[in-house]
C-alpha positions as CSV (number, residue, x, y, z in Angstrom):
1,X,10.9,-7.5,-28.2
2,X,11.5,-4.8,-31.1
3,X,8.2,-6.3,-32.7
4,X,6.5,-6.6,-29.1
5,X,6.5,-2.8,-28.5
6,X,5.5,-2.1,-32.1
7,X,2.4,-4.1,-32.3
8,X,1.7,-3.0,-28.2
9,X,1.9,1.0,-29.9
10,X,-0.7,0.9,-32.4
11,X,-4.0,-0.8,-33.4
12,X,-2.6,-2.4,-36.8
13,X,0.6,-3.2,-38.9
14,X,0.8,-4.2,-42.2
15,X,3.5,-6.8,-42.8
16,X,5.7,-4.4,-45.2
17,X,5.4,-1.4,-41.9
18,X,6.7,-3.5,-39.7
19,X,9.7,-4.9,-42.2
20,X,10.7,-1.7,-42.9
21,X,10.6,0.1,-39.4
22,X,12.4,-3.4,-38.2
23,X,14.9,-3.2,-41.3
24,X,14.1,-7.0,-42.1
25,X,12.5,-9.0,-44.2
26,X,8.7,-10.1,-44.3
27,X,10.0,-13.8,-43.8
28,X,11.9,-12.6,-41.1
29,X,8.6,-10.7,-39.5
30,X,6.1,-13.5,-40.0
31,X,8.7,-15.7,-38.2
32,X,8.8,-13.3,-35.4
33,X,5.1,-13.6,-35.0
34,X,5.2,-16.9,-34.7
35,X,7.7,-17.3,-32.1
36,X,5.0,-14.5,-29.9
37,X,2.3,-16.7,-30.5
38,X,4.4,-19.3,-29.2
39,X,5.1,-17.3,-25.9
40,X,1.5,-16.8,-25.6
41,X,0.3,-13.1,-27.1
42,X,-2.6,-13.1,-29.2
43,X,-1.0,-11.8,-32.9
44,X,-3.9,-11.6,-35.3
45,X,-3.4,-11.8,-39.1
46,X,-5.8,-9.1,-40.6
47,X,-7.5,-9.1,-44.0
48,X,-7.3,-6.3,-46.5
49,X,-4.2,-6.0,-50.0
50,X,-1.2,-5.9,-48.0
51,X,-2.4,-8.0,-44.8
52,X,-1.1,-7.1,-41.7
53,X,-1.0,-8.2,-37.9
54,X,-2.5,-6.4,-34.8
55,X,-2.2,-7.5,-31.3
56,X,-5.7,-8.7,-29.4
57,X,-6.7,-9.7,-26.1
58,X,-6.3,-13.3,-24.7
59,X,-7.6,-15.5,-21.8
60,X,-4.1,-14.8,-19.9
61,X,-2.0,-11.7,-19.7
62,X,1.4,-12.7,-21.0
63,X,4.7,-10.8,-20.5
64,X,5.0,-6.8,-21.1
65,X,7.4,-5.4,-23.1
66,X,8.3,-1.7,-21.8
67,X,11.3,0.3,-22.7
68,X,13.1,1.9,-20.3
69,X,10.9,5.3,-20.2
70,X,8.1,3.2,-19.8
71,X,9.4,1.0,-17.2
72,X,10.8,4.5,-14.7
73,X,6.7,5.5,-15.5
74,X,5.2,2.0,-14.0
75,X,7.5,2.3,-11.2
76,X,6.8,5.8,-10.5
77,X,2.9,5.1,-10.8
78,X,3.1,2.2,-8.1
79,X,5.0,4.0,-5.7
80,X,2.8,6.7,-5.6
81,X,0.0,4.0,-5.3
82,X,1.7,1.7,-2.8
83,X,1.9,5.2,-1.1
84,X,-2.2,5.8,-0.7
85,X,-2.6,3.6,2.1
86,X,-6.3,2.8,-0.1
87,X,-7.0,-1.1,1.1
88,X,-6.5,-3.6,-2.1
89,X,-5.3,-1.1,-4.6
90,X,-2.6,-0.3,-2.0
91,X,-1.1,-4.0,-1.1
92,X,-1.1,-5.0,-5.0
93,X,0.6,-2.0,-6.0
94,X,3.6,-3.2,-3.6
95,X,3.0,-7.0,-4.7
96,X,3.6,-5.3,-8.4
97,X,6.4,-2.6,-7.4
98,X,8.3,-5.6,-5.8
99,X,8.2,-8.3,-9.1
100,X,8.9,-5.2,-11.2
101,X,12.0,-3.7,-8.8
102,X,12.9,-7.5,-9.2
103,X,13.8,-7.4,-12.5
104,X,14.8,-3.8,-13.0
105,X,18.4,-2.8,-14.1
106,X,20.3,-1.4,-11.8
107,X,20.6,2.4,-13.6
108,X,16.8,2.3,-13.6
109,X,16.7,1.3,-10.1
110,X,18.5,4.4,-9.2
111,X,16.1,6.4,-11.9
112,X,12.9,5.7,-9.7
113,X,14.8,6.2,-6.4
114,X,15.7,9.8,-7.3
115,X,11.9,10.3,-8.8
116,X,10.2,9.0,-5.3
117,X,13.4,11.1,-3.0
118,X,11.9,14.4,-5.0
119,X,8.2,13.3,-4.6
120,X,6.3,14.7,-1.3
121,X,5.5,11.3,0.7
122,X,1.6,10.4,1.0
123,X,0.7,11.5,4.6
124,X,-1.9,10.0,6.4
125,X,-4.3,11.5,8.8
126,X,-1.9,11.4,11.3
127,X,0.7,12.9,10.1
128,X,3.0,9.8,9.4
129,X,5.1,9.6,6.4
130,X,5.0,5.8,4.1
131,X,8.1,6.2,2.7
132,X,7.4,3.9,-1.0
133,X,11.0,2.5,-1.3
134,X,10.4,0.8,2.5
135,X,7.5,-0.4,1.1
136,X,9.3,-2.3,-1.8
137,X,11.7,-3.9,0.1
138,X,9.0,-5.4,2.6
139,X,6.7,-6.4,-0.1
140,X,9.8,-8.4,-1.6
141,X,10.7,-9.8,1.6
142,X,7.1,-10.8,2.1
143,X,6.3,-12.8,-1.1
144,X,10.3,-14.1,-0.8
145,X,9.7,-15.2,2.7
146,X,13.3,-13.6,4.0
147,X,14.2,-12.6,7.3
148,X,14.5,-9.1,7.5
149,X,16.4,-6.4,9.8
150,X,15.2,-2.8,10.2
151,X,15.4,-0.1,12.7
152,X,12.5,0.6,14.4
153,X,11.0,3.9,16.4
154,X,8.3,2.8,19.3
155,X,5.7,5.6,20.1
156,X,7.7,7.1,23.0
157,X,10.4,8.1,20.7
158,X,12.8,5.3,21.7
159,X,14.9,3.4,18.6
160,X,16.0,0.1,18.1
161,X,17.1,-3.3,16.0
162,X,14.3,-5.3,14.9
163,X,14.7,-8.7,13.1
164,X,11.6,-10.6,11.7
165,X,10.2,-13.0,9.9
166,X,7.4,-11.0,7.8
167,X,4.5,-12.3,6.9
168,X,1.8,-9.4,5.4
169,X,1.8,-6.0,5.1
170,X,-1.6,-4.3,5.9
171,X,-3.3,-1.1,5.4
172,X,-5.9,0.1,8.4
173,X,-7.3,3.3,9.4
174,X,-4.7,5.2,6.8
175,X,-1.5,3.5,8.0
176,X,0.5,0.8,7.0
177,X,1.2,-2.2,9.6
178,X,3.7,-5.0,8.6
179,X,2.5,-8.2,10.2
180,X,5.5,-10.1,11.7
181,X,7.0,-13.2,14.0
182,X,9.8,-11.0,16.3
183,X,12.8,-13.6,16.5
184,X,13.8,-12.2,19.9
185,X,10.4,-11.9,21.5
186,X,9.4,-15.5,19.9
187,X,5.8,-13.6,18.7
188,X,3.6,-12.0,16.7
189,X,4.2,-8.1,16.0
190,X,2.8,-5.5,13.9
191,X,4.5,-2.6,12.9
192,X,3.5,0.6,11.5
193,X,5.7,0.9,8.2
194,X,6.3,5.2,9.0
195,X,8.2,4.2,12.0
196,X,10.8,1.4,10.3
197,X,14.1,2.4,8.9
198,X,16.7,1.1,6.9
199,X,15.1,-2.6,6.0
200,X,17.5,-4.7,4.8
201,X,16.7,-8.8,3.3
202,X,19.1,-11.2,5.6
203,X,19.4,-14.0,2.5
204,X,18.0,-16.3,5.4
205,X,14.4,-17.7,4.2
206,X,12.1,-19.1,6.4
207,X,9.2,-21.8,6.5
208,X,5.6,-19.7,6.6
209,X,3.9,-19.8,10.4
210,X,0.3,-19.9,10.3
211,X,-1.1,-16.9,11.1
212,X,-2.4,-15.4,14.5
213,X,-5.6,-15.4,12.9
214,X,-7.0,-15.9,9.5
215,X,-8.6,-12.6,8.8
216,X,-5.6,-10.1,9.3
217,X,-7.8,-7.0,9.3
218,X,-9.8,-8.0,12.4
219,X,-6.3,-8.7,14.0
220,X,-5.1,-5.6,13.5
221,X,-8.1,-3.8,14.8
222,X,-8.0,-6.4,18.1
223,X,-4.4,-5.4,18.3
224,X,-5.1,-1.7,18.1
225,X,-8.1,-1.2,19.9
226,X,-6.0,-3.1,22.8
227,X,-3.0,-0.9,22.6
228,X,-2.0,1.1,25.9
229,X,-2.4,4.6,24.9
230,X,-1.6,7.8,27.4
231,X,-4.6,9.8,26.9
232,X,-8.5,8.8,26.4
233,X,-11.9,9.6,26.0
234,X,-15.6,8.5,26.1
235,X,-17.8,9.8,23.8
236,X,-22.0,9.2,23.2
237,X,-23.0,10.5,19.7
238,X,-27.0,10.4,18.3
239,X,-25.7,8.4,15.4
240,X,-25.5,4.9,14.4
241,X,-22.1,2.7,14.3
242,X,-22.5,2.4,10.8
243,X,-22.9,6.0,10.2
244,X,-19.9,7.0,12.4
245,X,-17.4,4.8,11.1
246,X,-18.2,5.8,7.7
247,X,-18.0,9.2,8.3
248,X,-14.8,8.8,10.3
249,X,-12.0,7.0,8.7
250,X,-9.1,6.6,11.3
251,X,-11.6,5.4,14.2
252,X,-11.6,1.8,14.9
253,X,-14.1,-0.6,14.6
254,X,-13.9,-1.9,18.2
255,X,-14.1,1.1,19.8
256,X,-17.4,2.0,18.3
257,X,-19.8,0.3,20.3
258,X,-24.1,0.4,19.7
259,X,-26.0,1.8,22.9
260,X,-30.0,2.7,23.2
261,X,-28.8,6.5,22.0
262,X,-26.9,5.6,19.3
263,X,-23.1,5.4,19.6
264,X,-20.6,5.0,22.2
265,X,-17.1,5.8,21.4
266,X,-13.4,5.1,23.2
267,X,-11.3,7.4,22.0
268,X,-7.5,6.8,22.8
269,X,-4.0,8.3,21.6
270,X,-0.7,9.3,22.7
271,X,-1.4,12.8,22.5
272,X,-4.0,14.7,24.1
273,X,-4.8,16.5,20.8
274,X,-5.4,14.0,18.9
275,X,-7.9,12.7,21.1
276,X,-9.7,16.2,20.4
277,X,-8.8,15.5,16.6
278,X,-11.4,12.4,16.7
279,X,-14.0,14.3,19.0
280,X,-14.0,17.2,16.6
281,X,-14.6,14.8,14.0
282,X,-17.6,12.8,15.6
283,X,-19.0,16.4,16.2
284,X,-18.5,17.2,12.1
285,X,-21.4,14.4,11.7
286,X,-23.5,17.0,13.2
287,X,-25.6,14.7,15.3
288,X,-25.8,15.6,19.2
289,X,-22.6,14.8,20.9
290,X,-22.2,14.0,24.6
291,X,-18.4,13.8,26.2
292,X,-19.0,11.6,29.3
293,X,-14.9,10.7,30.1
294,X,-12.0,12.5,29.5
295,X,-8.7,13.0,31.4
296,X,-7.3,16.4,32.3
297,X,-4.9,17.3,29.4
298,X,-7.8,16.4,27.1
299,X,-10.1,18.4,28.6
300,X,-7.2,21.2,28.6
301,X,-7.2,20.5,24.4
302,X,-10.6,20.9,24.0
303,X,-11.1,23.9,25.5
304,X,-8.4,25.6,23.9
305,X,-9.8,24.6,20.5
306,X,-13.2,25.5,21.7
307,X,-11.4,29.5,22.0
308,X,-9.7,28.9,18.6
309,X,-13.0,28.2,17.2
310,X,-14.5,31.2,18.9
């Protein structure tokens, strides 16, 4: 591994650098490359009066040698990318995190615990908090297949045991959702990862369900979009789906519906304000905005921001 990390630091190595900074002899260095090409890294010989190797690229990525400094850096990195909520980069930093956390010591576990306990936690636009370490343990328990315990907060503030058989974690609308069978309720769940607490691997594996449906994505925005929420709105906006949903992130697809005049849009959240959150953001696309539904306390919101705003 000694050679590994020299030949992964620079370009080139003659045989007689690599002796000497290994204190052995050339025999003993040409051996050693043999024994990597064996375990699949590309070693190439190089021409020139002393000869040398260098390391290349191959067809397939083979193991990576990483001291410890190195290892505390990769960890570091994927929390803080496991952390973006960014769709694909995201879920394969966690797929990563959890192989890597896997095989970590434990002194080095601790080392990246105490780096991600003194980094601020990604928010999303909501103000919810990923918490990276939660993240690590559901990725394991995900590719593992384990049953899995956590504490869990539901949207009206009230707290209780979870367990579940998880199946994929999923990143929508800048959240994370874990996609799981509830054992008590005997069905599908998704839950938003800033709301569970203390996740903790049973030892108990279990046999993969198939899905509720094949594309995860759509489910989540089915599941969404259907959600009860306390406070809604109706919106019309001169602008085409398309154009909305890419200018505004956290709306979901289903609620965005084509009409003759553009765009009609449900809004819907627990709060009243952050109803007027989304309708301040549809009016940001600067294309004429009509609100033809909203209940009381939203109305309330919006024409207190309308006197913020002057």
């Amino acid at each position: 591994m000694r050679l590994l990390s020299l030949l992964q630091a620079r370009r080139e190595w003659s045989g007689a650098e690599l002796a000497e900074r290994l204190a052995v002899t050339d025999r003993t260095v040409r051996r050693d490359v043999e024994k990597l090409r064996e375990l699949g890294y590309p070693v190439q010989a190089t021409t020139g009066t002393a000869g040398g190797y260098r390391l290349v690229s191959g067809r397939n990525l083979p193991p990576l040698a990483l001291d410890e400094e190195e290892a505390v850096a990769v960890a570091t990195g994927l929390l803080t990318a496991a952390g973006t909520g960014i769709s694909g980069v995201a879920e394969t930093a966690v797929r990563a995190l959890a192989k890597l956390s896997q095989i970590l010591p434990s002194r080095l576990r601790h080392r990246v615990a105490a780096v991600a306990q003194a980094t601020d936690p990604v928010r999303a636009a909501s103000g919810a908090q990923v918490d990276p370490s939660v993240l690590a343990v559901l990725g394991a328990a995900v590719r593992d297949g384990e049953l899995l315990t956590f504490g869990y907060r539901q949207r009206d503030g009230s707290a209780g045991k979870r367990r579940v058989e998880p199946h994929r974690l999923i990143t929508g609308y800048r959240l994370w959702y874990l996609l799981a069978h509830d054992a008590e309720r005997a069905d599908w769940r998704t839950f938003r990862v800033d709301r569970i607490t203390d996740p903790r691997p049973t030892g108990r594996r279990f046999a993969p369900r198939e899905l509720p449906e094949p594309d995860t994505a759509a489910y989540l925005d089915r599941v969404l979009a259907t959600a009860p929420y306390r406070h809604h709105a109706l919106a019309r906006i001169a602008a085409p789906p398309r154009e909305v949903l890419a200018r505004t992130l956290h709306l979901l697809p289903a609620r965005v519906t084509e009409v003759e005049s553009g765009s009609e849009v449900r809004l819907s959240a627990d709060t009243a304000r952050d109803v007027v959150r989304d309708l301040l953001g549809l009016a940001a696309i600067g294309a004429d905005l009509e609100i033809v539904e909203a209940d009381e306390d939203v109305r309330t919101e919006l024409r207190a921001a309308r006197e913020r705003l002057g």
